[in-house]
C-alpha positions in Angstrom: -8.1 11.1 6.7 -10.8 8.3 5.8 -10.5 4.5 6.5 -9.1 1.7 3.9 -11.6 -1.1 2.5 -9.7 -3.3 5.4 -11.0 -1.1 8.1 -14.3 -1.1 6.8 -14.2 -5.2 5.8 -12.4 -6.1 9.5 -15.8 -3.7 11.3 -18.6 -5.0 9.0 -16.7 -8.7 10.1 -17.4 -8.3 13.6 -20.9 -6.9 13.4 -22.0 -9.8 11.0 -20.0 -12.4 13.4 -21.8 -10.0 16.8 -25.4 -10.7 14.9 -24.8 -14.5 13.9 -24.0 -15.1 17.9 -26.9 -13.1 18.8 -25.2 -10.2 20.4 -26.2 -6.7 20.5 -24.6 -3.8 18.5 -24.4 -0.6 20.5 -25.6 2.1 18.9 -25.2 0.4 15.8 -21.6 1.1 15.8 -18.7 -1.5 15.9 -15.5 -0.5 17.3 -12.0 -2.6 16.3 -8.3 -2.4 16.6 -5.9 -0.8 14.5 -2.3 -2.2 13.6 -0.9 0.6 16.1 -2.5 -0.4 18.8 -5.3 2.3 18.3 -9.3 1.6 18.0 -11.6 3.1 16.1 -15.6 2.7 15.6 -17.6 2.5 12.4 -21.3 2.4 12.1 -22.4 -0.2 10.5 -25.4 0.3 8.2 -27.4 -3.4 8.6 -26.4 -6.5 10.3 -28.7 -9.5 10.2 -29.0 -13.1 9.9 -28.8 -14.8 6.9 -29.2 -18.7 6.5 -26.6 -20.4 8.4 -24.5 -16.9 8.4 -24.9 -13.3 8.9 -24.4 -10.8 7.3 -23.4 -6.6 7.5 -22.4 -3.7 5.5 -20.0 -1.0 6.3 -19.5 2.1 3.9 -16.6 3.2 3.1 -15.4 6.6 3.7 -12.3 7.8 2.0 -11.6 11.2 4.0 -10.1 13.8 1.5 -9.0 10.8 -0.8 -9.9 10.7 -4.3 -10.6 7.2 -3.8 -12.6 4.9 -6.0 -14.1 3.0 -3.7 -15.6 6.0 -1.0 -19.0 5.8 -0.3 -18.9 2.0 -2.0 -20.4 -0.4 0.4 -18.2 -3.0 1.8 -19.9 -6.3 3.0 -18.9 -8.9 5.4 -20.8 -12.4 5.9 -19.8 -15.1 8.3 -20.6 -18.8 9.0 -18.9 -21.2 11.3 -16.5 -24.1 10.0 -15.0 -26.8 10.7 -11.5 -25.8 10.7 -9.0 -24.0 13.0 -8.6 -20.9 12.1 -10.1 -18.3 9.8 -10.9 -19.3 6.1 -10.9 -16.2 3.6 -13.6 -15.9 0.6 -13.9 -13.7 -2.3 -17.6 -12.6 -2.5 -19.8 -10.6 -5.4 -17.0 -7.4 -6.1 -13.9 -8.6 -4.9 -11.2 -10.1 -6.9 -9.7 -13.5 -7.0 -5.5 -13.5 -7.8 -4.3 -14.9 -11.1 -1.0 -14.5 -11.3 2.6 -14.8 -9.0 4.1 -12.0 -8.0 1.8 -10.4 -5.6 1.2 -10.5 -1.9 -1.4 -13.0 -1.8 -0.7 -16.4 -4.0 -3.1 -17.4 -7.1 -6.1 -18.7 -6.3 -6.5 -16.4 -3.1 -8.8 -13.9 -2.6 -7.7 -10.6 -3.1 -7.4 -9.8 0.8 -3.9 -8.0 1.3 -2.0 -9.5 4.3 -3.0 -6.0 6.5 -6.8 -6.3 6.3 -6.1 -10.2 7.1 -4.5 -9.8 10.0 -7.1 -6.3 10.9 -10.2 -9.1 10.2 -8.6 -11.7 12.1 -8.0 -9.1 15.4 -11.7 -7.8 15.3 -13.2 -11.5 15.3 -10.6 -13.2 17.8 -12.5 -10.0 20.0 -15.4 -12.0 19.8 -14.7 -15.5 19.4 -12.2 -18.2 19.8 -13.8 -20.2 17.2 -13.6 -20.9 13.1 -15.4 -19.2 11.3 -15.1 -18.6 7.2 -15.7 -14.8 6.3 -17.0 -13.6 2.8 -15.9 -10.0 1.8 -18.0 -8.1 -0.9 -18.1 -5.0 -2.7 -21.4 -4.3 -4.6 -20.4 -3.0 -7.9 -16.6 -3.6 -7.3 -16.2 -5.9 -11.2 -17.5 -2.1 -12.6 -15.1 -0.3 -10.6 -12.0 -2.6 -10.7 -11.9 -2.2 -14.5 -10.6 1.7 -13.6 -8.0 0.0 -11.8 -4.7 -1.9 -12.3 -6.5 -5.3 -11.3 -7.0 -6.5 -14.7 -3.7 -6.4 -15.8 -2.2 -7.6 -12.5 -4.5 -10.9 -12.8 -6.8 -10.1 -10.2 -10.1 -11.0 -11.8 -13.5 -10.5 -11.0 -13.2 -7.0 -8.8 -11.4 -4.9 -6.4 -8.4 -5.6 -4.1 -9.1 -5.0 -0.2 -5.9 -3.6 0.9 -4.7 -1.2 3.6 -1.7 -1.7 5.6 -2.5 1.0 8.4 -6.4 1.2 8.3 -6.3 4.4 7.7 -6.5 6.6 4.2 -4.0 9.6 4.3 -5.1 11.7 1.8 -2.2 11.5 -0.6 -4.0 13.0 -3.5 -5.3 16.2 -2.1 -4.1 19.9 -2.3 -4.1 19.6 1.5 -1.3 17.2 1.4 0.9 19.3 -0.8 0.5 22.2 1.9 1.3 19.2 4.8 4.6 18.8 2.3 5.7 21.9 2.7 5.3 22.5 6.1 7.3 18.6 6.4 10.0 20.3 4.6 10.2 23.3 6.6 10.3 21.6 9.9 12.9 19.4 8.7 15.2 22.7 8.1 14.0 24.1 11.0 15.3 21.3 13.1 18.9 21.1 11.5 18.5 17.9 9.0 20.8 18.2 6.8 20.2 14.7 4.8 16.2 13.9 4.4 15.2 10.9 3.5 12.0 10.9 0.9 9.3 7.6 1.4 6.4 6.8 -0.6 4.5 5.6 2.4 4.1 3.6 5.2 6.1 0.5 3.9 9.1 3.0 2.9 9.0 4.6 6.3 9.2 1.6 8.5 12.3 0.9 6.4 14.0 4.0 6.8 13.3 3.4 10.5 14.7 -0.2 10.1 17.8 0.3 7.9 19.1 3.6 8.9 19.5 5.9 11.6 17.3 9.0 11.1 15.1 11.3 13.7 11.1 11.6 13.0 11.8 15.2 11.3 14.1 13.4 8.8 11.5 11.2 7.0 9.1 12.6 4.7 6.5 10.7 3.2 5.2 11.9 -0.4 2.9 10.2 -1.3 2.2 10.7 -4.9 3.7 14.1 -5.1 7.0 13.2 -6.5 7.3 16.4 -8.5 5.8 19.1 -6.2 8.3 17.7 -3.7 11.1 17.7 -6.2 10.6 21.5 -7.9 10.8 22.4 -4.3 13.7 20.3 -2.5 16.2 22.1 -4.0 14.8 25.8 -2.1 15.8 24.2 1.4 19.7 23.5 2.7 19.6 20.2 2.5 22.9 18.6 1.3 21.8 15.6 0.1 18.7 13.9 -0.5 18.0 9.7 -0.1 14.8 8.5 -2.1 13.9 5.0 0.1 11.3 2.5 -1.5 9.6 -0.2 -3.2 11.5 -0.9 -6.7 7.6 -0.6 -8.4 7.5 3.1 -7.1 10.5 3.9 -7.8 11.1 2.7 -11.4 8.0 4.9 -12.0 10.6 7.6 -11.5 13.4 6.5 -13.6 10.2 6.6 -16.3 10.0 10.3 -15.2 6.3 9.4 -14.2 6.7 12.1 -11.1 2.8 11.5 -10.2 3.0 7.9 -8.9 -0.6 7.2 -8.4 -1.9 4.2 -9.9 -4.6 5.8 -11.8 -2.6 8.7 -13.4 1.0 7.0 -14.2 2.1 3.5 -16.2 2.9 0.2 -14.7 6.2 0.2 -13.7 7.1 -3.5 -15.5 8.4 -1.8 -18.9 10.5 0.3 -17.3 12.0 -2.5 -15.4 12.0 -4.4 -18.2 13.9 -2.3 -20.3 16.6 -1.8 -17.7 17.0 -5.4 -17.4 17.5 -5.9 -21.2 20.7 -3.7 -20.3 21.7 -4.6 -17.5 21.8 -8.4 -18.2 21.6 -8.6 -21.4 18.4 -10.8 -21.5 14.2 -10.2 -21.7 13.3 -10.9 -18.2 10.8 -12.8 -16.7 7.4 -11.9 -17.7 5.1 -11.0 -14.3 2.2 -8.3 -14.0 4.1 -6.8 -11.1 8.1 -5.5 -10.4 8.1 -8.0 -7.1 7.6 -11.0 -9.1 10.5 -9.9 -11.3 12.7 -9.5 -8.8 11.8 -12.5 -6.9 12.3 -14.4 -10.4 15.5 -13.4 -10.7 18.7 -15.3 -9.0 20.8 -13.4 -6.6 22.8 -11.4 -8.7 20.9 -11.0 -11.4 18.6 -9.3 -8.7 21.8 -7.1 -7.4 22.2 -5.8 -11.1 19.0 -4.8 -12.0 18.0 -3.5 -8.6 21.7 -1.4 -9.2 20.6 -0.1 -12.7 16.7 1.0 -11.2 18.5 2.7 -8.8 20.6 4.3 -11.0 18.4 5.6 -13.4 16.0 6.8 -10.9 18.8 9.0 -9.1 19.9 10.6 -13.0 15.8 11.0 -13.5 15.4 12.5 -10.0 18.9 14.7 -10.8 17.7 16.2 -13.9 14.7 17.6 -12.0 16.2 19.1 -9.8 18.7 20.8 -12.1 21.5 18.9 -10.3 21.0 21.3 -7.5 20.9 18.3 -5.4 23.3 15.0 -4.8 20.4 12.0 -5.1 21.1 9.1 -3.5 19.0 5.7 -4.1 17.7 2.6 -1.8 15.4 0.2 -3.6 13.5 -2.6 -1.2 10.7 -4.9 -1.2 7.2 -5.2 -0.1 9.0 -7.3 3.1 10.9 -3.9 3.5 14.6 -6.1 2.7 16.8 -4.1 1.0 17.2 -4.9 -3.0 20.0 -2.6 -4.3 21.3 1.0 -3.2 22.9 3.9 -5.7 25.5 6.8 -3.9 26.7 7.1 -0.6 24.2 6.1 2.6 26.7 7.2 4.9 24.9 10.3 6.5 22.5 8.3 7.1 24.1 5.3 8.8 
């Protein structure tokens, strides 16, 4: 496991707001609080004074993650203002948001709302007071053109996103041998009806909407397809696939390696289900959220109905039909959008 460019933004924070109040860094490491309730420390490669500010660098490190921003250097500078709270800046390698439809509105630095509120927690450790804090990624404009920023309308760099701190490494062979052994405790301890997650956002609402027991979610990841060739080799009776529409529709597209750098946007696959499902080109956004949210209640119902659909026919065929797929579609806000099949064995 490694540490998300929000870790790394919320540690180089506090040492840049430690130096610009004079304090001390032990050992030149900074330690902060996770979203569990855990703590973790990061060395911190420079903090110094800088003008009215200070500034200090963190690097990132991505674990076993084929990341593309580990080992990139992710800076924090910090100056007091006259306001009441903390004021968010996009620096030299961080994006700025275009376009609706994302977690952050236009004209917001591309800060998701986890490394906020991780960067908010490490300063209030420190201070009561105001203070406006600059995140940077050296290089990031370079590196955010391998990513889906551009067509998103994040311009000018990288996002800063994490919603755990931490980097699981999703992408690794290691994971797929974590998979199986998921799978094989599940069996081992009687589950019947497992319930398949992307990731963290999936699996708190599994936890919320249904009733399950920790063996009984399984996160994959990115590994739709390793997960999938093997499902069927267990006795499970039926499987429920749990998560964001965006992910999801990937699947209906067949796309059964999710990650952002190796599968399509999700949008023209929505697209073209809403084309038959309401008979009409939907609204145009870079991401499946802001279609939804475009969309009246109904309409919403429909085309979350038809995603779901085809997903659990894609997810079928891949198993052979060996399988009885069931489908729950939700939002970044974990609501629930649409559902396809029975959820009673898990309810």
């Amino acid at each position: 496991m490694g540490y998300t460019t929000g870790t790394c933004a919320a540690a180089a924070a506090k040492a840049a707001l430690l130096s610009l109040m004079g304090k001390e860094i032990p050992k030149g490491e900074v330690e902060i609080p996770f979203p569990d309730g855990g703590r973790v420390s990061l060395p911190i490669v420079y903090a110094r004074r800088r003008g009215n500010g200070a500034e200090a660098a963190v690097v990132k490190d991505a674990g076993d993650d084929p990341d593309i921003t580990d080992g990139a250097a992710v800076v924090a500078s910090v100056e007091w203002v006259e306001v009441e709270e903390i004021v968010f800046a996009a620096g030299d390698g961080v994006g700025v948001v275009t376009k609706p439809g994302l977690s952050i509105a236009p004209g917001e630095p591309a800060i998701n709302p986890g490394p906020r509120r991780m960067i908010r927690a490490a300063l209030r450790e420190v201070t009561p007071r105001a203070v406006q804090v600059t995140i940077s990624i050296p290089g990031g404009r370079e590196l955010a053109k391998k990513t889906f920023n551009p067509r998103l309308g994040i311009e000018g760099g990288l996002s800063i996103l994490g919603t755990t701190g931490r980097v699981r490494p999703f992408s690794c062979k290691a994971l797929r041998c974590s998979l199986e052994c998921a799978l094989g405790v599940a069996q081992a301890c009687g589950v019947l009806y497992p319930v398949l997650v992307p990731g963290h956002i999936g699996e708190q609402a599994a936890r919320r909407h249904l009733t399950t027991t920790p063996e009984q979610v399984i996160e994959v990841g990115n590994e739709w397809g390793f997960v999938l060739e093997r499902l069927p080799g267990y006795d499970f009776r039926k499987v429920l696939l749990l998560g964001h529409a965006g992910k999801l529709a990937k699947l209906a597209d067949r796309q059964w390696d999710t990650h952002s750098s190796r599968s399509g946007s999700p949008v023209a696959s929505v697209a073209r289900f809403g084309v038959a499902a309401l008979g009409r080109i939907l609204p145009e956004s870079p991401t499946t959220e802001g279609i939804f949210a475009a969309l009246a209640e109904e309409e919403r119902r429909r085309l979350g109905e038809a995603v779901a659909a085809g997903t659990a026919r894609a997810v079928s065929d891949k198993m052979a039909g060996r399988l009885e797929v069931a489908v729950a579609l939700i939002d970044l806000k974990g609501t629930l959008l649409a559902i396809h099949g029975e959820l009673r064995p898990w309810r």
